[in-house]
Backbone as CSV, one residue per row, in Angstrom:
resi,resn,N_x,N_y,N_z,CA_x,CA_y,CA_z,C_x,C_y,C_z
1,UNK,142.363,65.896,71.998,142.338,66.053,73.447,140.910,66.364,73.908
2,UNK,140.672,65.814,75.157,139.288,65.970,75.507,139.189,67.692,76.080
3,UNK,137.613,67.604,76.102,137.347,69.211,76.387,137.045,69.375,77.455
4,UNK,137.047,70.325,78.504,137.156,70.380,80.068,135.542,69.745,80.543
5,UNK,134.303,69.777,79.817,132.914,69.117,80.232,133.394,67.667,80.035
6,UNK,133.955,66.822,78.698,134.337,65.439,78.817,135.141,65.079,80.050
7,UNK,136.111,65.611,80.990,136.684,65.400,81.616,135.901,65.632,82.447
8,UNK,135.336,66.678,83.007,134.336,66.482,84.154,133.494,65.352,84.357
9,UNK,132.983,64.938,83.267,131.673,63.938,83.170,132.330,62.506,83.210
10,UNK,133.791,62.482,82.947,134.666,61.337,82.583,133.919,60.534,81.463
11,UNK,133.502,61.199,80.189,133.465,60.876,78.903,134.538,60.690,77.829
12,UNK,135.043,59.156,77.656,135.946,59.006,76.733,135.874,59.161,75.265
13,UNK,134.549,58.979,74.713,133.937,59.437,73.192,134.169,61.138,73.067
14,UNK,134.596,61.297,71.733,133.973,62.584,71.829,132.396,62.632,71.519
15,UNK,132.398,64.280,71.362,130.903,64.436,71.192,130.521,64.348,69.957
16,UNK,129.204,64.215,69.790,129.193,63.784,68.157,129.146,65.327,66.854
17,UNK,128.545,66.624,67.596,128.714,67.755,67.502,128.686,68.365,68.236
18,UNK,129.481,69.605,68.001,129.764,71.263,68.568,128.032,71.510,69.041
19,UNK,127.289,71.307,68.810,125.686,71.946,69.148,125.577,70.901,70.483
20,UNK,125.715,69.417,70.018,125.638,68.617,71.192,126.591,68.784,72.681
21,UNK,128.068,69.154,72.242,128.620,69.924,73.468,127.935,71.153,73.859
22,UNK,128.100,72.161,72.955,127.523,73.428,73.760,125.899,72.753,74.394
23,UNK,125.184,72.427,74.313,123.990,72.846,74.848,124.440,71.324,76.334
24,UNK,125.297,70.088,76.316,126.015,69.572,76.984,126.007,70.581,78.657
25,UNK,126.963,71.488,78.072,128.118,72.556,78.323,127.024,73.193,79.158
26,UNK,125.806,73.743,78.389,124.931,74.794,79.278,124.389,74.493,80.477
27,UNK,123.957,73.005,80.065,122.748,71.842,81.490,123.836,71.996,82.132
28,UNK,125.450,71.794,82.144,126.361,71.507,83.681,126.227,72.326,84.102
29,UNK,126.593,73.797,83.491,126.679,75.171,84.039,125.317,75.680,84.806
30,UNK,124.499,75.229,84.180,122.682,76.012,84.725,122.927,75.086,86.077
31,UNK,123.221,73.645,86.159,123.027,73.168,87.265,124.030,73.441,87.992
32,UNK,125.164,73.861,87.930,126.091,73.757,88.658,125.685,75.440,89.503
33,UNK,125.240,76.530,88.882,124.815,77.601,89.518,123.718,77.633,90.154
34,UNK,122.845,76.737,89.519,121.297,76.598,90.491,121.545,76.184,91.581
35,UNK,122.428,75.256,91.986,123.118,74.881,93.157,123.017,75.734,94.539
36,UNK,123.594,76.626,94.389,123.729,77.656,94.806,122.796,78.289,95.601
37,UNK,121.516,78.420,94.724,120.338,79.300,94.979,119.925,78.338,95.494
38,UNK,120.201,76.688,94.932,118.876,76.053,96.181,119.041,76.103,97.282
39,UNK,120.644,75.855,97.993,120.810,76.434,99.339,120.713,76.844,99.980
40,UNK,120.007,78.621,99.287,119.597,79.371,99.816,118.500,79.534,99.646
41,UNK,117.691,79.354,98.993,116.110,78.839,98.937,115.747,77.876,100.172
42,UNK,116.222,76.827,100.298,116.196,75.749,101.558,116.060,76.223,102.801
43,UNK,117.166,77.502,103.404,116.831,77.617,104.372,115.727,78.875,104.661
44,UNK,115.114,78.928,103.834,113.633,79.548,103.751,112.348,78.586,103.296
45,UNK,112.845,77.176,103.235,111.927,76.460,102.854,111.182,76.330,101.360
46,UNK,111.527,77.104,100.711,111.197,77.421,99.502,111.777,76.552,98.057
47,UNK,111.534,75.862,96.929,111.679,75.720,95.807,111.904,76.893,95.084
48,UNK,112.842,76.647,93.638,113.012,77.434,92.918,112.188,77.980,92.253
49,UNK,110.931,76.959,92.211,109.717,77.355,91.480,108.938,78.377,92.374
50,UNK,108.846,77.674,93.896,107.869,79.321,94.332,108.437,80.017,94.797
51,UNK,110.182,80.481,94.405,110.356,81.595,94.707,110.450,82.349,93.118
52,UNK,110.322,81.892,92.681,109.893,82.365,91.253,108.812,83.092,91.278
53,UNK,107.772,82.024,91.965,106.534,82.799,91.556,106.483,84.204,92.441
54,UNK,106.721,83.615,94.128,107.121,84.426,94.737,107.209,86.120,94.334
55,UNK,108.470,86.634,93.524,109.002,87.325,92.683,108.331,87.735,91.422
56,UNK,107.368,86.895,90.750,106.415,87.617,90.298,105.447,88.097,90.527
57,UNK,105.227,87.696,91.722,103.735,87.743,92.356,104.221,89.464,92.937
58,UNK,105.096,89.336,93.802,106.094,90.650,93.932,105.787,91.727,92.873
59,UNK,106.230,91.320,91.694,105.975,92.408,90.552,105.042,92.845,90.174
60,UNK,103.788,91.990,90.406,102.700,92.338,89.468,101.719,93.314,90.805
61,UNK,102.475,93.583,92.194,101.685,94.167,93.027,100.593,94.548,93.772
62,UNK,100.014,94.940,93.761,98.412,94.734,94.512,97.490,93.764,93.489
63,UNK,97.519,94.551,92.268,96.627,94.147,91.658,96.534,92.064,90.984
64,UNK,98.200,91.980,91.608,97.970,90.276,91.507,97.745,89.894,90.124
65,UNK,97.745,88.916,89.841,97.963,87.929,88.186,96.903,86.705,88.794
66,UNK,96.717,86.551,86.929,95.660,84.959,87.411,96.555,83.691,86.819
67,UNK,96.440,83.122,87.428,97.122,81.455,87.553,98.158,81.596,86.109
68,UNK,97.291,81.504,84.348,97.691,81.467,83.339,99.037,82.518,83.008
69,UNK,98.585,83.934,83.732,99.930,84.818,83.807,100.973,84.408,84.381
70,UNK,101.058,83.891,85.881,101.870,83.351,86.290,102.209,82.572,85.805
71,UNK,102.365,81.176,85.014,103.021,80.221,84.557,103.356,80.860,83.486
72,UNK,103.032,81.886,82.372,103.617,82.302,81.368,104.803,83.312,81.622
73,UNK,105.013,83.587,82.897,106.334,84.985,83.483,107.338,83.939,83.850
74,UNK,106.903,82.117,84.188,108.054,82.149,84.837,109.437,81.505,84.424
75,UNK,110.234,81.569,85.050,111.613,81.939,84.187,111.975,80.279,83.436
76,UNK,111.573,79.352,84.262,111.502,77.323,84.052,110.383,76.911,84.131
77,UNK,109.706,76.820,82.568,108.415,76.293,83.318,107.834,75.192,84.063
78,UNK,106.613,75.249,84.882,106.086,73.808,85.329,104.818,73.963,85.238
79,UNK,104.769,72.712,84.736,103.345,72.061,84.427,102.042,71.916,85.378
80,UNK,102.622,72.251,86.397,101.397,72.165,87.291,101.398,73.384,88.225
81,UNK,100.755,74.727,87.646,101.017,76.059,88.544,100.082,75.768,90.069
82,UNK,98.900,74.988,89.942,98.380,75.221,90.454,98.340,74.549,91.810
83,UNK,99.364,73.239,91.216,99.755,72.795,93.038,100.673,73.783,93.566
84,UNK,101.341,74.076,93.083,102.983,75.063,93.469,102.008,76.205,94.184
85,UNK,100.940,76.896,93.724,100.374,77.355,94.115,99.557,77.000,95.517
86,UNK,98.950,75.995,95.437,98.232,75.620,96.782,99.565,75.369,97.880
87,UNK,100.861,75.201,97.210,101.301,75.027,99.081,101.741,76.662,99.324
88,UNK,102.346,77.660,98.242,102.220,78.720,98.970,101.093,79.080,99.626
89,UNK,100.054,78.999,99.165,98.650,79.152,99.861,98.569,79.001,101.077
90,UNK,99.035,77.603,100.952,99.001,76.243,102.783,99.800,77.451,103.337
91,UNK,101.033,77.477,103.027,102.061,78.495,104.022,101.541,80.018,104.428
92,UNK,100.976,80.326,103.801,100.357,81.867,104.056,101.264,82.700,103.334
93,UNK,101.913,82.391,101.891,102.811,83.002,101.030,101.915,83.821,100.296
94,UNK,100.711,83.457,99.813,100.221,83.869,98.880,98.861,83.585,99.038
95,UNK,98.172,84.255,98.268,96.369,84.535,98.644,95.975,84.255,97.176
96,UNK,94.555,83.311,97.345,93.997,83.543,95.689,92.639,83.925,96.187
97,UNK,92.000,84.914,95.199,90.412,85.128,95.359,89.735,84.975,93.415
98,UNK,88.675,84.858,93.671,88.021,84.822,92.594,87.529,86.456,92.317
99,UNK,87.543,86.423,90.511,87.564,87.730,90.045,85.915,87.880,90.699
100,UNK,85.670,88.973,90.546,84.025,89.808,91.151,83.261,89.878,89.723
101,UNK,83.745,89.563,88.512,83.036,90.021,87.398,82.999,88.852,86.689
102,UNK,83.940,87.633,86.583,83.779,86.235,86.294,84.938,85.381,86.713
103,UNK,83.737,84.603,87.626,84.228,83.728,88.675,85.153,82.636,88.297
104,UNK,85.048,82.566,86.718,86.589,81.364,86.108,87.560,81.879,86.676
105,UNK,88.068,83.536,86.346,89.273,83.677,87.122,89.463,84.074,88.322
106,UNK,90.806,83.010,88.468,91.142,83.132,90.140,92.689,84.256,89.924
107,UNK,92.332,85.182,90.992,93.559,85.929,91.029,94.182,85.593,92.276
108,UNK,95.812,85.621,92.040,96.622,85.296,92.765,97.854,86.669,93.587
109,UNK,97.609,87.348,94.918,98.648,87.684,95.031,99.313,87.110,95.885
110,UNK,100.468,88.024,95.869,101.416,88.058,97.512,100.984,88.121,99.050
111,UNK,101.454,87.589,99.948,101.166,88.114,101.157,102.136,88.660,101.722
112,UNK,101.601,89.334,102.893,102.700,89.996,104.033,104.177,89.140,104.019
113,UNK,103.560,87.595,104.340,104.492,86.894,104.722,105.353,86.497,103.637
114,UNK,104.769,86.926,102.313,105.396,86.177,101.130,106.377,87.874,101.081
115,UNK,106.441,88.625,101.098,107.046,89.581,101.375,108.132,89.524,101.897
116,UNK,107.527,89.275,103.029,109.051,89.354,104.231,110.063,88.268,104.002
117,UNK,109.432,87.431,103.378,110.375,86.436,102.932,111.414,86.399,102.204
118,UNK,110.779,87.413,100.566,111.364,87.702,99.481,112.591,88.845,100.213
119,UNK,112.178,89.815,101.213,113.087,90.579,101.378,114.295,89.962,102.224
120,UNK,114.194,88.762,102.776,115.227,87.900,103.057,115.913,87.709,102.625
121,UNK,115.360,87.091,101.291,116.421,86.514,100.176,116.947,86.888,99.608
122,UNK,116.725,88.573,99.422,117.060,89.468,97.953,118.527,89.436,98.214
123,UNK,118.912,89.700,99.383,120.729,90.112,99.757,121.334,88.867,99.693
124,UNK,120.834,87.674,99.767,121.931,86.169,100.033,121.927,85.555,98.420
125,UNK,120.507,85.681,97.940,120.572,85.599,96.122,121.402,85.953,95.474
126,UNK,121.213,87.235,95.907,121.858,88.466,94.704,123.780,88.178,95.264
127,UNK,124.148,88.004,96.274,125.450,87.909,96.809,125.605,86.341,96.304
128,UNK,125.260,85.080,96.269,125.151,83.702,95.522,125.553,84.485,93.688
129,UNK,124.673,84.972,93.043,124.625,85.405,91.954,126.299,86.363,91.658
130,UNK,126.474,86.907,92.619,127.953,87.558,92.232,128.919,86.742,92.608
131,UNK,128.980,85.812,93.620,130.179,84.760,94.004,130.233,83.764,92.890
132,UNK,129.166,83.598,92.148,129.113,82.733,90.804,129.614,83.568,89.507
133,UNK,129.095,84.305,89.257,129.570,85.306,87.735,130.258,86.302,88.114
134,UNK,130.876,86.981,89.336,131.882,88.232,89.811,132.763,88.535,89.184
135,UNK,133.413,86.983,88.714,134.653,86.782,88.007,134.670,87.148,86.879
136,UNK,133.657,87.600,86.253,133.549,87.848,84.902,133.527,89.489,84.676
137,UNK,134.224,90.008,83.408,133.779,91.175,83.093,132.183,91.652,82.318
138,UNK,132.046,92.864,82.701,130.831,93.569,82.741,130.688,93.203,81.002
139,UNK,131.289,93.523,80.262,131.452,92.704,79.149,131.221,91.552,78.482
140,UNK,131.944,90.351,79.480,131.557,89.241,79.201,130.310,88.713,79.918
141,UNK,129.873,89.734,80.575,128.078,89.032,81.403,127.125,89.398,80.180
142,UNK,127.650,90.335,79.228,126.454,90.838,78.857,126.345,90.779,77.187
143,UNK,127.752,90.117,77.052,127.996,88.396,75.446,127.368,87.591,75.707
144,UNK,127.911,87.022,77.240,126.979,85.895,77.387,125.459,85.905,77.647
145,UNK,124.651,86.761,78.179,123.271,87.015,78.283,123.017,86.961,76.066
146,UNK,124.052,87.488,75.967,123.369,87.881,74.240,123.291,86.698,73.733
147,UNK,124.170,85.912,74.064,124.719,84.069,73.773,123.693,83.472,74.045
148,UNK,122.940,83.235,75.416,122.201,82.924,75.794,120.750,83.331,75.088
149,UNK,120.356,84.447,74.828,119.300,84.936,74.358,119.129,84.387,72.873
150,UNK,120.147,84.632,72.164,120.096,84.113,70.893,119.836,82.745,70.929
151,UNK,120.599,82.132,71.423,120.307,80.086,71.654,118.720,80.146,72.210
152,UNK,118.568,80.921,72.670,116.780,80.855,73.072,115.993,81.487,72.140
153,UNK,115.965,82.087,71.515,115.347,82.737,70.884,114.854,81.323,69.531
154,UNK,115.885,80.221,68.850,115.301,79.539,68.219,113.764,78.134,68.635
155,UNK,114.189,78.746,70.119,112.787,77.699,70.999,111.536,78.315,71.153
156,UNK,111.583,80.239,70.696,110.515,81.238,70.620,110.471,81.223,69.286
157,UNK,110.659,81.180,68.585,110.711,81.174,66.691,111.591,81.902,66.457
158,UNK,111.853,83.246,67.149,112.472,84.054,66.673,113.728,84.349,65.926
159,UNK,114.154,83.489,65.553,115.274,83.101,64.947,115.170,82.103,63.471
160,UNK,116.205,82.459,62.491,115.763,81.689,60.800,116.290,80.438,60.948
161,UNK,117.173,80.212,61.897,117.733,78.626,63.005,119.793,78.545,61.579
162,UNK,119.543,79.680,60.590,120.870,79.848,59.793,122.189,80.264,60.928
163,UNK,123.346,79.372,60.442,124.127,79.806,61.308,125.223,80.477,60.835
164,UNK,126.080,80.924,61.300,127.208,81.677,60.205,128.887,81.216,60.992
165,UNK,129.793,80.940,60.191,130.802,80.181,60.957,131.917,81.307,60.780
């Protein structure tokens, strides 16, 4: 009998392995929740990517990050920080200046406006984020984060890639 992703996708083969469904299984789910957030990203005008950065730029506080930090914090990477960067710029999201001690690095923070923005979003995100996983016990959010972490962890090395059945 087919498995509830073959039926979604209306795939009559099965899969050729259990690794090829699950990680299948993960891309529907990541997209089917990103969904969500882009909606609400949209009506702030924003991509997932610069509200990412957004949010780090947030964290790292006055003192701001240079370009290379930012693309290494963020949660999906992209290859090109530095356009994503110039349209927050264009918008007045975010400010870059050059360091005072060597002018290679450019530091990047937040602005006012990149602020007021983020504090927009924090309540319609975070409420998106519980109408998606609510259903779940405190329990099972925090198997699956371990689920998740472990399946990532063999793309950081951190893992001997041995599995145990």
């Amino acid at each position: 009998m087919a498995g509830r992703l073959q039926r979604e996708i209306l795939q009559t083969k099965p899969f050729q392995a259990l690794e090829e469904e699950a990680y299948l299984n993960l891309k529907r789910t990541a997209d089917v929740l990103a969904r969500a957030e882009v909606g609400t990203l949209k009506r702030e005008g924003l991509s997932g990517a610069q509200y990412n950065v957004l949010r780090i730029l947030r964290g790292a506080g006055k003192a701001g990050l240079a370009c290379s930090e930012i693309a290494a914090r963020m949660v999906t990477r992209d290859p090109d920080v530095t356009r994503l960067l110039d349209r927050l710029e264009k918008r007045g999201l975010a400010q870059r200046a050059r360091d005072g001690r060597d002018r290679r690095v450019v530091t990047v923070r937040i602005s006012a406006a990149g602020l007021r923005i983020l504090k927009r979003l924090d309540g319609p995100v975070l409420e998106a984020h519980r109408r998606q996983l609510g259903h779940m016990k405190r329990t099972e959010l925090r198997r699956l984060i371990g689920l998740l972490e472990k399946a990532r962890a063999i793309g950081t090395g951190r893992s001997n890639g041995s599995r145990r059945d």
